[in-house]
N, C-alpha and C positions, 0 to 999 in steps of 0.2 A: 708420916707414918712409915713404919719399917716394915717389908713383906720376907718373905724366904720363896724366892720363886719354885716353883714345880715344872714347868716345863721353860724352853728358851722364849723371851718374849723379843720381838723385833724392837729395837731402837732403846733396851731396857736392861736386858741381861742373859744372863747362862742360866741350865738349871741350879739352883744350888745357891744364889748366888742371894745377898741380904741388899736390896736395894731400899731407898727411899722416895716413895712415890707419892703425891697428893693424897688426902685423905677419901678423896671422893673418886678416885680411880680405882682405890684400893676398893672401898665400900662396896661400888656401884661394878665393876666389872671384873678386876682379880679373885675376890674372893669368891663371887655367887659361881664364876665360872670352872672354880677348885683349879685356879691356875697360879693361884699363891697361897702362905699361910703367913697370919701374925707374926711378925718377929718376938719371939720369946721361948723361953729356954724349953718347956715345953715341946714346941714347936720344934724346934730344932733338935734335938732328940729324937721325936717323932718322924720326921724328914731324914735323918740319917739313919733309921731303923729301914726306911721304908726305897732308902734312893736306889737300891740294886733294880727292885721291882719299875721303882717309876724309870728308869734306865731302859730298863728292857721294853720296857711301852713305847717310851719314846723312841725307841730302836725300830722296831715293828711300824709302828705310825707312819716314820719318816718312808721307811724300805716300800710300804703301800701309795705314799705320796710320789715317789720315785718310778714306782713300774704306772699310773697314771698319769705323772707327767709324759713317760716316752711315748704315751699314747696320745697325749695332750700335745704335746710338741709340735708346732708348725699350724696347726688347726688353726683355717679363716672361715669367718663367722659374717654372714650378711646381715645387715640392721635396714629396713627400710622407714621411710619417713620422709612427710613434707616437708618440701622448701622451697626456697623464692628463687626468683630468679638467680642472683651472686650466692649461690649455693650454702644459706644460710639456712639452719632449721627453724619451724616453729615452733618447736618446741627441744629437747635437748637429750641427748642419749647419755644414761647415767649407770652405774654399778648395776643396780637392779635389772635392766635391760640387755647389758652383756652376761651377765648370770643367767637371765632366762633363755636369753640364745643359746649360752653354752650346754645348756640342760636339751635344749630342744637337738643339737646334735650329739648327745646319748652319752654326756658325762654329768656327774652329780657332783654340783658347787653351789655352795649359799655367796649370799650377798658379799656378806662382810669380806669373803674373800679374793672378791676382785679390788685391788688397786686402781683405784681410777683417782687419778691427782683432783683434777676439773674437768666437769659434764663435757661432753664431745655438742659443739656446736653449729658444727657443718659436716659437708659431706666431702668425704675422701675416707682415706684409711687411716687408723692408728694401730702403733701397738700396746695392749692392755697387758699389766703386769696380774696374773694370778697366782695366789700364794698355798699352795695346797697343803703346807707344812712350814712351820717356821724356817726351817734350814730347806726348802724346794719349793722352787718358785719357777713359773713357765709363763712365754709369750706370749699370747694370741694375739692375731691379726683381725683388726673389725674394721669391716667395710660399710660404711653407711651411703647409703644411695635415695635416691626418688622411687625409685623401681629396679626389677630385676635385669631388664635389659642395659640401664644405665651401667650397674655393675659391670654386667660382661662386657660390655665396652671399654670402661674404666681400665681394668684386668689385663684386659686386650692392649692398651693402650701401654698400661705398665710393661706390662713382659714386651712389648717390642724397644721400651727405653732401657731396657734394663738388656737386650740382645745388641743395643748399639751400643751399648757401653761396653759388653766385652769383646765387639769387636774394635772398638778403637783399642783396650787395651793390649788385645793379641797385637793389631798391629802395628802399636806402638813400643813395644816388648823389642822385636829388632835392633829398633831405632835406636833404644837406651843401650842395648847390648853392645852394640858398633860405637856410642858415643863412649861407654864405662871403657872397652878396650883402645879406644885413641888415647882416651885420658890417661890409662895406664903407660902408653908407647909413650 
């Protein structure tokens, strides 16, 4: 089945643009969600009547997605949950679960919009892709832990490897600088 998209979809096309998509993706989520139309002459008339307007939506949408991600940006999110000994869950941390965290520190995201490839099955940290706009998309960091002290430890732990790292690299900076000017003599 041939669509005329209305807005950019990820991994599918531009606005504007005539793709060929399943019948049943079409049916069941482009169309109910007014985010394509039928390809036919109609339609496209219709869509070129209308694309200044759908432009400027899309313009404003993105610019709203844009000043919330700079506020989204960087935001770490605690997940707590049981696990065993070898720091395995028993159960699994999934889209739904970082959306409701993200909601809990004082941003408004639905499910569908976190990228989570595959459920999070232990504890440590990942980074979670959220897409607040087809063209803007921001990182969040989710920590999953047993408990809240775990966390801060964890945290603790990170920032002190990640303070030896740049001091080997400061003082290895020198080092390359005196070997890059021998190499040059």
């Amino acid at each position: 089945m041939e669509v005329i998209l209305l807005e950019r979809i990820e991994k599918l096309g531009q606005m504007g643009d005539t793709v060929k998509v399943k019948p049943g993706f079409a049916r069941n989520y482009l169309l109910p969600q007014k985010k394509a139309l039928r390809a036919n002459k109609e339609n496209q008339a219709r869509f070129e009547a209308q694309r200044a307007q759908l432009e400027a939506q899309n313009l404003q949408r993105r610019d709203e997605a844009e000043a919330v991600a700079a506020k989204l940006n960087g935001l770490a999110i605690l997940i707590i949950r049981q696990a065993g000994e070898g720091g395995m869950l028993y159960g699994s941390v999934s889209g739904r679960d970082v959306a409701e965290a993200v909601k809990d520190a004082g941003f408004t995201i639905e499910r569908r919009q976190v990228a989570l490839d595959h459920p999070i099955k232990s504890i440590g940290t990942s980074q979670v892709r959220v897409s607040l706009h087809p063209e803007v998309a921001v990182m969040v960091k989710v920590t999953v832990a047993r408990s809240q002290e775990e966390a801060e430890r964890a945290a603790k732990a990170e920032a002190e490897v990640i303070e030896e790292e740049v001091e080997e690299t400061v003082e290895a900076a020198p080092e390359a600088t005196e070997q890059a000017d021998t190499a040059e003599a």
